[in-house]
Residue frames as a rotation matrix with the C-alpha (Angstrom) as fourth column:
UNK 1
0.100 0.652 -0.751 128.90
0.373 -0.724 -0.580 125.68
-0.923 -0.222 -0.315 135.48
UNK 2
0.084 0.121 0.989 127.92
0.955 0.274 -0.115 127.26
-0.285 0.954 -0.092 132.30
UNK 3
-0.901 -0.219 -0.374 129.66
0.213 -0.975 0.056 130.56
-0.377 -0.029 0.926 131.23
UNK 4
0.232 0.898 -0.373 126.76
0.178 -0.417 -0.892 132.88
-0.956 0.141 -0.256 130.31
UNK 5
0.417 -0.144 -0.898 128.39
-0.857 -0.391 -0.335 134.13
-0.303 0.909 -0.286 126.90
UNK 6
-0.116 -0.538 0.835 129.67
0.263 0.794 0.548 131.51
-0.958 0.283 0.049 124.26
UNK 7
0.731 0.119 -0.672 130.54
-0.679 0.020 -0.734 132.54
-0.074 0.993 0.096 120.99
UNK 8
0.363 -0.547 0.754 132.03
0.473 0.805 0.356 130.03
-0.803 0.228 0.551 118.51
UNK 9
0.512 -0.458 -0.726 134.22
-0.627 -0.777 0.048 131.04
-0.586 0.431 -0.686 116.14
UNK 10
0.712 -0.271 0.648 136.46
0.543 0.798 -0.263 129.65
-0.446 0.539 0.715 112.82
UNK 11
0.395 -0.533 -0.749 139.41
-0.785 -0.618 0.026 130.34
-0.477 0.578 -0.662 110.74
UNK 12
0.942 -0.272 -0.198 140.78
0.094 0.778 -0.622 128.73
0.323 0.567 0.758 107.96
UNK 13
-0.025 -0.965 0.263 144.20
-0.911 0.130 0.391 127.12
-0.411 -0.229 -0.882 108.31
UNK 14
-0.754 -0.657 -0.003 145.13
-0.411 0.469 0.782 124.96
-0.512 0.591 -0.623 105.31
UNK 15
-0.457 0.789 -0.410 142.26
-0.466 0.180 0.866 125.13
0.757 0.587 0.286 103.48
UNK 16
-0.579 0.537 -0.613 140.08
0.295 0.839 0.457 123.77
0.760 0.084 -0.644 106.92
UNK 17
0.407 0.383 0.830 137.93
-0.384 -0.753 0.535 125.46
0.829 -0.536 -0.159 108.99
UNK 18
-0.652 -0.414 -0.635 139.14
0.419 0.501 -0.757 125.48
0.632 -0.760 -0.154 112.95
UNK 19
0.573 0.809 0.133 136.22
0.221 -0.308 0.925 125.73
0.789 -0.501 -0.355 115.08
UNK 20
-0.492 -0.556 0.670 137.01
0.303 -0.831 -0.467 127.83
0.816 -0.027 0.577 118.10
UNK 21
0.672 0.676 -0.300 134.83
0.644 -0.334 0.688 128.56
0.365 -0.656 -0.660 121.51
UNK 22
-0.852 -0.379 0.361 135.08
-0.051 -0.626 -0.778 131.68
0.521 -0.682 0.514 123.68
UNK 23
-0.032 0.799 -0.600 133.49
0.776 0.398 0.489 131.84
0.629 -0.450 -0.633 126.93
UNK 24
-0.895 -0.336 0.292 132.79
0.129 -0.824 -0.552 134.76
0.426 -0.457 0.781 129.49
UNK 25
-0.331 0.816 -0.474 130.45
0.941 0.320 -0.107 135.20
0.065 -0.481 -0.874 131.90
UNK 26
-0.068 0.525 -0.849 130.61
0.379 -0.774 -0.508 139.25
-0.923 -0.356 -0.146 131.17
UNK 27
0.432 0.377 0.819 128.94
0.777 0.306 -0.551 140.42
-0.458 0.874 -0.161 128.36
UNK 28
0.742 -0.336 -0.579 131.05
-0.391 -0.920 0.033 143.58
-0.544 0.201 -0.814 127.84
UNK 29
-0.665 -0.608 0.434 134.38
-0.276 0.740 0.613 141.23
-0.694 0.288 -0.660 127.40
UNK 30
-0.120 0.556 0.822 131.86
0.562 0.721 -0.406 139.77
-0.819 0.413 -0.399 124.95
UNK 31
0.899 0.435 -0.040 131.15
0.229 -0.548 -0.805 142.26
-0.372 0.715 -0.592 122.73
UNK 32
0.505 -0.643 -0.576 134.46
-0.820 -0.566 -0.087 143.33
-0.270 0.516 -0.813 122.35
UNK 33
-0.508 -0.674 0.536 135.68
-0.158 0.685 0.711 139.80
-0.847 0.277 -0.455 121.43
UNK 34
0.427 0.722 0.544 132.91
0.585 0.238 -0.775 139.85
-0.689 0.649 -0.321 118.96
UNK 35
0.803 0.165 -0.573 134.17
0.106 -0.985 -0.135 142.96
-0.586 0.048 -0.809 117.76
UNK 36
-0.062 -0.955 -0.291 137.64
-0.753 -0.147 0.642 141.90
-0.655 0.259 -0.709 117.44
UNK 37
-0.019 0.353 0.936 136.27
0.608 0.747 -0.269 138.73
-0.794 0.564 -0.228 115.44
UNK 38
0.695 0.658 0.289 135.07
0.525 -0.190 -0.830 141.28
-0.491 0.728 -0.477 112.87
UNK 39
0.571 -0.452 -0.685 137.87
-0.532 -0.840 0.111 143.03
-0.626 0.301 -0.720 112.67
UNK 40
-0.419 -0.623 0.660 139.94
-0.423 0.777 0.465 139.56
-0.803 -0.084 -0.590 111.98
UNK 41
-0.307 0.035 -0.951 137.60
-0.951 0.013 0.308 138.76
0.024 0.999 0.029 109.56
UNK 42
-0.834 -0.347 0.430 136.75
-0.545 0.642 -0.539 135.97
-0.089 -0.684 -0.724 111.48
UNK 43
-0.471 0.802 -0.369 133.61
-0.152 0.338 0.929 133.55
0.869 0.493 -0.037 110.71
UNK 44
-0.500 0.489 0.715 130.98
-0.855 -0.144 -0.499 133.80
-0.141 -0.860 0.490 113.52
UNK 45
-0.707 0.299 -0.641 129.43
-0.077 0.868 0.490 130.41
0.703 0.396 -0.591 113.97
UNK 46
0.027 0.624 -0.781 127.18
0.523 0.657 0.543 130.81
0.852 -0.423 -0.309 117.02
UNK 47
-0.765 -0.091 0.637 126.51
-0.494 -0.552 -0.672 133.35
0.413 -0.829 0.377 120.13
UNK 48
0.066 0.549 -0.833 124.82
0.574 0.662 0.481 131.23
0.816 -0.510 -0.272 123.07
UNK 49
-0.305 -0.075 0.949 123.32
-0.688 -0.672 -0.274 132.70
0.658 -0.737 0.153 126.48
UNK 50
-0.296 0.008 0.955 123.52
-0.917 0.279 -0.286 130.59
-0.269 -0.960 -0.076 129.05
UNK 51
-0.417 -0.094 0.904 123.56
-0.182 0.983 0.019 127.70
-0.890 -0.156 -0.428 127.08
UNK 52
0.087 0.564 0.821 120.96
0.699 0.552 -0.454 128.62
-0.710 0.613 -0.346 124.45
UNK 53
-0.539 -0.333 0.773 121.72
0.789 -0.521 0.326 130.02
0.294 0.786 0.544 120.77
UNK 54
-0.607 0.317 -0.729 120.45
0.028 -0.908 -0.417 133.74
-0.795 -0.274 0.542 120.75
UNK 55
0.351 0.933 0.076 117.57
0.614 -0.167 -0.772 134.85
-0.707 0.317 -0.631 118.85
UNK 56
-0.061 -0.756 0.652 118.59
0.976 -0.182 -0.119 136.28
0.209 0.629 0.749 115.46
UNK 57
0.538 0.461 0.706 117.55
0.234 -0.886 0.400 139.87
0.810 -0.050 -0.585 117.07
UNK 58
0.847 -0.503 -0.170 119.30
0.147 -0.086 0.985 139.33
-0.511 -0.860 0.001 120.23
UNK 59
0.098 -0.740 0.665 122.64
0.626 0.565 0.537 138.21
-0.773 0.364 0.519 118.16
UNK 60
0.193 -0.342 0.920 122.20
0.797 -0.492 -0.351 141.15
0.572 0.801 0.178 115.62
UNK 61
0.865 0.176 0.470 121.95
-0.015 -0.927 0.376 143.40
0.501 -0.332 -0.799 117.98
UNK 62
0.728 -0.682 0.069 125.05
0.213 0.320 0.923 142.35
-0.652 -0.657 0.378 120.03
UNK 63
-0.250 -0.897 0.364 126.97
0.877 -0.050 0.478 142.22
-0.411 0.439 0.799 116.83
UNK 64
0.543 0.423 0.725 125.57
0.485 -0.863 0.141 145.90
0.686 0.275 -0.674 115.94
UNK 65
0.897 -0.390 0.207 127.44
-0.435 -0.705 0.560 147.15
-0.073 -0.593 -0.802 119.02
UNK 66
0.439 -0.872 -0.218 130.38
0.226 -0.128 0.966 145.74
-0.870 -0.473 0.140 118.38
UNK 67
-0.050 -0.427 0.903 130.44
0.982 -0.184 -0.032 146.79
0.180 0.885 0.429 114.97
UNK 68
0.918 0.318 0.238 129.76
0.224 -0.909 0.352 150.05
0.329 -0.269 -0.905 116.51
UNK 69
0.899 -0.395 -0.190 132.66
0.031 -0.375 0.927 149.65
-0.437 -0.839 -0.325 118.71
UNK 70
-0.087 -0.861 0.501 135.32
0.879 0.170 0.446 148.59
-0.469 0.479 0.742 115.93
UNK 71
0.164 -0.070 0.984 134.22
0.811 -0.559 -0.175 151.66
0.562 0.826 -0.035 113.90
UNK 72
0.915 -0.058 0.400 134.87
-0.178 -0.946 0.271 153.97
0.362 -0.319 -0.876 116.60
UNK 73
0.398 -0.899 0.185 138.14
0.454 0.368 0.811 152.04
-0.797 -0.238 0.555 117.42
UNK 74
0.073 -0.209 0.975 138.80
0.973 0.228 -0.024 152.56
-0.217 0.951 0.220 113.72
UNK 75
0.634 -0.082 0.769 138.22
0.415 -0.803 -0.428 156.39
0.652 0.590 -0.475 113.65
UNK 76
0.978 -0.209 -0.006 139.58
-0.175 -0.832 0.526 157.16
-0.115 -0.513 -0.850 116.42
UNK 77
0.037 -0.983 0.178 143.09
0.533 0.170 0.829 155.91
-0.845 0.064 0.530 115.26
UNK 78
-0.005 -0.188 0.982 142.60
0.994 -0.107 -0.016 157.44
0.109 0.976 0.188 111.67
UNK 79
-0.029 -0.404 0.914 142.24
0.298 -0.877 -0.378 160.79
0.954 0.262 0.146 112.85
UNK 80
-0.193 -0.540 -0.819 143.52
0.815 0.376 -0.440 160.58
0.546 -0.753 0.367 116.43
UNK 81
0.053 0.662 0.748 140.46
-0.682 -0.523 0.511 161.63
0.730 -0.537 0.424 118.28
UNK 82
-0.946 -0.013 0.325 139.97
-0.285 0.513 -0.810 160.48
-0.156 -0.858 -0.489 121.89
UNK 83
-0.653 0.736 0.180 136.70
0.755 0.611 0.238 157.87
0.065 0.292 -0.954 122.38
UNK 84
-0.026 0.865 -0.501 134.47
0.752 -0.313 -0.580 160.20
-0.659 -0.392 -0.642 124.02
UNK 85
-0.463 -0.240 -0.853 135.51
-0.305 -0.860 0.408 162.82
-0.832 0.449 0.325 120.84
UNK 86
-0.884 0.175 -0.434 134.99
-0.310 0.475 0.823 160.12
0.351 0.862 -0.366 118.23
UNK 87
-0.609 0.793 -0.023 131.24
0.792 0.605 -0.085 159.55
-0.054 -0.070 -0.996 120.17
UNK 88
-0.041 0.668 -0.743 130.17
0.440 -0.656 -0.613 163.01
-0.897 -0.352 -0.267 119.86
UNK 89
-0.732 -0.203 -0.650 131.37
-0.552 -0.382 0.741 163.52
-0.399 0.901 0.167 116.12
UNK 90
-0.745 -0.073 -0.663 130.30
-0.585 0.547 0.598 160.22
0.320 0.834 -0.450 115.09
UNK 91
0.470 0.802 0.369 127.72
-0.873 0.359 0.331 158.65
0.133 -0.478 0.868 117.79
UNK 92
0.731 -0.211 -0.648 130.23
-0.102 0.906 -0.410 155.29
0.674 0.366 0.641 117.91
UNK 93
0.940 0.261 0.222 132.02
-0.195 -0.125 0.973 154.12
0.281 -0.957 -0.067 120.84
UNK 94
0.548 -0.749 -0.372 135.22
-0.601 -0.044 -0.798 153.52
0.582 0.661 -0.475 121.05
């Protein structure tokens, strides 16, 4: 059976790329692995639904919320606000 989310993923390690797969069939758990990807610096190679690559609209938008979510991860440690503080200041989720 085919997980509904797949994202591939790389990092270098000795100068060569390692290619990488996550899988998940919920797309929440998705986003935030996306999310953490970005934080990592991590090369995105590929978000698939249910087998087929996403549409670059589908796939910006996905990574759009989870850059959302890292930047409200991100404030709310810098000036140790709770999430639902750091969405009403800032409009980012945490």
């Amino acid at each position: 059976m085919i997980a509904k989310y797949h994202v591939e993923y790389s990092m270098q390690f000795r100068n060569q790329p390692h290619v990488s797969h996550y899988q998940t069939d919920d797309p929440v758990a998705c986003t935030e692995f996306l999310s953490v990807l970005l934080e990592r610096d991590v090369r995105i190679r590929g978000i698939r639904h249910e087998g087929v690559e996403l549409s670059r609209v589908e796939a910006d938008r996905l990574l759009k919320t989870a850059a959302s979510m890292l930047a409200g991860r991100r404030l709310c440690q810098a000036l140790d606000l709770k999430p639902d503080e750091a969405h009403h200041r800032f409009g980012f989720t945490a």
